[in-house]
N, C-alpha and C positions, 0 to 999 in steps of 0.2 A: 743766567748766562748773559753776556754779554753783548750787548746789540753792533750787529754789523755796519760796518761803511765802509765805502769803495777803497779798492786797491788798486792803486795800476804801477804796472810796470815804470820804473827806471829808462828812459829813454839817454843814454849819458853823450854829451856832444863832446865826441873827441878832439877837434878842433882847438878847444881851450881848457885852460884847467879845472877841473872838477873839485868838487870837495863836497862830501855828503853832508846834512844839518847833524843828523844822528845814526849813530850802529849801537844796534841794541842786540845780545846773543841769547839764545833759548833752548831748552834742553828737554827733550818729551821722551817718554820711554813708553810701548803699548805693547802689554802683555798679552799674546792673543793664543788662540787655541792650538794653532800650528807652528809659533814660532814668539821671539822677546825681540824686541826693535829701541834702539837707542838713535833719538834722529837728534844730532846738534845742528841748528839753524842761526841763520844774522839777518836782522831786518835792517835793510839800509835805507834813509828817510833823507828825501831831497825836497825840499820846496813842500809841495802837495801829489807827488808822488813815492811809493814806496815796494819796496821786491823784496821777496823771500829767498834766503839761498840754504840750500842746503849744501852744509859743509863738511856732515858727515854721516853715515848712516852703519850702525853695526847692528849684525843680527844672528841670534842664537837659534839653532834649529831644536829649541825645547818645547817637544809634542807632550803640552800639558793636558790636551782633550782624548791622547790614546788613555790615558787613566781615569779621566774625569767619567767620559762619556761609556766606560764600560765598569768601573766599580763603584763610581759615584763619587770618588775621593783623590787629591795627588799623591804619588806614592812617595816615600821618602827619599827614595832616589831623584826623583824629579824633584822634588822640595829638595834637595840639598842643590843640586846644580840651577834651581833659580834663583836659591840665595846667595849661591856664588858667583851667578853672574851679576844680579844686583848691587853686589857689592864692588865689582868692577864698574861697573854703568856708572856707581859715585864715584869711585877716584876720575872717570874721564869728567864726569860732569865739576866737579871739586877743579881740575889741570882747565878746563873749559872757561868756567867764572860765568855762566847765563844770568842776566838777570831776575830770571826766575825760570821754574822747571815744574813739570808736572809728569807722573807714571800713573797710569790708569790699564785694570786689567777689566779683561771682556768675560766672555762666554764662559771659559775652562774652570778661571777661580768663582765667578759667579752661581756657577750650579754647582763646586766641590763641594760638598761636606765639612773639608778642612779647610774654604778656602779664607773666609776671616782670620783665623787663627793663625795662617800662615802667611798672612797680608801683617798682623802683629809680630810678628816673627822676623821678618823683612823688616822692618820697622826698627827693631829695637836691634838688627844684627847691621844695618846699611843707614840707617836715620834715614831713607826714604819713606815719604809722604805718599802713601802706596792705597789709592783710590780703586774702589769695584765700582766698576757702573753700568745700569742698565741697558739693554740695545737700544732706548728711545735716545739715552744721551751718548750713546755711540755717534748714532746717526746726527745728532743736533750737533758735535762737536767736528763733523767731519764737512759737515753743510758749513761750518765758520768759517771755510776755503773759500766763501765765497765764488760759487760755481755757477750758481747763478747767474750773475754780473756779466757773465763770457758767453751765456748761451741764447740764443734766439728768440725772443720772450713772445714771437707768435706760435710757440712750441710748446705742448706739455712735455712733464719728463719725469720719467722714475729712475731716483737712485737705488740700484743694485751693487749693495756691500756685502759678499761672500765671504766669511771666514771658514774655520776649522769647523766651528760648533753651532753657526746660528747665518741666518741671512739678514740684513737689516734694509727693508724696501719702505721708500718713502716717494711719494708722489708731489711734483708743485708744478704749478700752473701762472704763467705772469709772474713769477720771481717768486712767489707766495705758498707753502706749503699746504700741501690738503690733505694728507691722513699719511701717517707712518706706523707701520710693525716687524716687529720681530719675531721670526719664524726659526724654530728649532731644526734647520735643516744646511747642513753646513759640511765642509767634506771630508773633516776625519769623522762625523758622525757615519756617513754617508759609507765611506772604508769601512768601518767597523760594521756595519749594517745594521747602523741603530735609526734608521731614518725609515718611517712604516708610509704604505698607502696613504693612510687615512691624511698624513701630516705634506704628502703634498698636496692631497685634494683642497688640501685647508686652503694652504697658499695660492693653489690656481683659483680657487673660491673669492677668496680677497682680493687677489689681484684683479679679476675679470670685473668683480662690482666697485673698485675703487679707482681704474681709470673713469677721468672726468669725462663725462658723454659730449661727443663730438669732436673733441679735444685732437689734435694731432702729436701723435708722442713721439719722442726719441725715448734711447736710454742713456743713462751715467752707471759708468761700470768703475768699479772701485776693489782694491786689496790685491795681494801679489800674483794671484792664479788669473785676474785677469790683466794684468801688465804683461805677466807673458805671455798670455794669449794675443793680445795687443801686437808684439813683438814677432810672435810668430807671424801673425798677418801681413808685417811688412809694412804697416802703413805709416803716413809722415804724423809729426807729433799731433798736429789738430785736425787731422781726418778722421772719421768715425770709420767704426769698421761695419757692413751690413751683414743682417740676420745669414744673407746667404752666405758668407763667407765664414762667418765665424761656425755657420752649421759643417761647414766644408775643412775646417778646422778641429774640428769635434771630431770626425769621419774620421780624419787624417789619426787623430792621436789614438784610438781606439785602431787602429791594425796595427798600431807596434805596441809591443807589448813594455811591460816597466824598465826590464835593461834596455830595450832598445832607444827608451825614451831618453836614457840618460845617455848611452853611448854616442845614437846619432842626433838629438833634440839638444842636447848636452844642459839639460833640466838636474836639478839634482836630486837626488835622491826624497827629500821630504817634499820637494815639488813632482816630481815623478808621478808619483802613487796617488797623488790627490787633482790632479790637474785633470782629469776626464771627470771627476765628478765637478769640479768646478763649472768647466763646460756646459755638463747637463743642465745645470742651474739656469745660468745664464741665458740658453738657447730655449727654455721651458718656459723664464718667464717672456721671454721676447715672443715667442709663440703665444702664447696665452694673452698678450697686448697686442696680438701683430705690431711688433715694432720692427722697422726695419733697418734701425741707424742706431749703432751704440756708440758711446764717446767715452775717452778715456786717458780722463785729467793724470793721472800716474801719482793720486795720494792719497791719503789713507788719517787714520786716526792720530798717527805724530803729527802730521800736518796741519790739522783741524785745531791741534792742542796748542800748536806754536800759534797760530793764528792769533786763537782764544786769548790768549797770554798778552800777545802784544795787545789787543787792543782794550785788556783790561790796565796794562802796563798806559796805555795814552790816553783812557780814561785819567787814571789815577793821577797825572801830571797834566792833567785839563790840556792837551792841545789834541789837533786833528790828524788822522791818518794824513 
């Protein structure tokens, strides 16, 4: 992986005329347990400064982990409708012109059965370059956001990455990571009621012995269930929301039931169903670290992937972010 260096913001002085050095466009697709995400991005490159924009975001509500996580395999139907969207995702990325692109799938296709096969399958029906990858390199590709750089480095902090199928918690300290795992606990498993005792004991276990002793922690909340939870809160983009509020959010989503979720929260339906487990997660492991501050940067594994890209892309052509 490709070693980090700073990012910052585009400050652009309106005053006079502007002209970027470089725009470079990227293309990340993140196959995940609850849904398919096509993110297209332009890194614009001034001087010694550089921004991310996201310029497009499309997403498939294909619940690869309702099959995965209860037969063990995807079912043909779900394997046809992700080769069809795959196959769309190339014509926009093809209309698009990124200088490079990367699709990486997580949890769903990593524990199927069929999920190699059907990662070849994609391949030879889309000519996508259709990556499985571990939750370590979830986690390392999503940290490439450089999230660190932005946060209080007299602080420790655990990122908390919630999907469909798996949680991916990772602790760092001074910029610097200290232990990362991935835990089979995720919240179409959690729906389906394939998530036992024994597997959060695990989690509260690791979590309680891998914050750094003494250490003051926040948290980093990452993936879609908690954006919206984010959202729901109310708060401004770089306010953290506290443990108390989001437990008070938790409270709130459990007395209405799934239509009501969507009628009056106007959640949709694949967000509905899974957004109180999502909750639990989140408010369990905060409990479990007394943490009282979560933060919540609003990106996820496409994000991580553009990042990655470009600065193997400014490697590549020797010059600096």
């Amino acid at each position: 992986m490709a070693k980090t260096s700073k990012i910052q913001v585009i400050k652009r002085d309106t005053s006079s005329p502007w002209t970027p050095d470089s725009e470079q466009k990227y293309a990340a697709i993140d196959i995940g347990s609850n849904g398919v995400r096509l993110l297209l991005s332009k890194v614009i490159t001034y001087k010694d400064h550089c921004t991310f924009t996201k310029e497009s975001l499309v997403r498939m509500p294909i619940r690869l982990g309702a099959d995965v996580f209860s037969s063990g395999s995807i079912s043909e139907n779900k394997a046809n409708q992700l080769v069809s969207t795959l196959m769309a995702f190339k014509h926009l990325i093809d209309a698009y012109e990124p200088v490079d692109y990367r699709a990486c799938a997580t949890s769903a296709m990593r524990e199927a059965d069929n999920g190699r096969a059907l990662a070849k399958r994609i391949r030879k029906k889309s000519g996508l370059d259709l990556q499985i990858i571990a939750g370590g390199e979830e986690a390392e590709m999503i940290f490439a956001s450089h999230i660190a750089e932005s946060l209080d480095p007299e602080w420790g902090y655990v990122y908390i990455d919630v999907g469909g199928g798996s949680t991916e918690l990772t602790f760092f300290v001074h910029g610097q990571k200290v232990d990362s795992r991935s835990f089979p606990v995720g919240t179409v498993r959690m729906l389906n009621g394939q998530v036992s005792r024994s597997m959060w004991k695990d989690m509260e276990k690791w979590v309680k012995a891998t914050i750094p002793e003494g250490a003051q922690m926040h948290a980093i909340g990452s993936g879609g269930n908690m954006n919206k939870l984010f959202r729901l809160a109310g708060r401004g983009t770089d306010k953290p929301v506290s443990y108390s509020k989001l437990l008070q959010i938790d409270r709130m989503l459990n007395t209405y039931s799934f239509e009501e979720r969507i009628r009056i929260l106007h959640l949709r339906p694949d967000r509905a169903d899974v957004i109180t487990q999502a909750s639990k997660i989140f408010t369990s492991i905060m409990r479990w670290g007394e943490i009282k501050k979560i933060f919540v940067p609003q990106f996820g594994l496409a994000d991580g992937l553009v990042h990655v890209m470009h600065e193997e892309h400014v490697k590549s052509i020797g010059t600096e972010v």
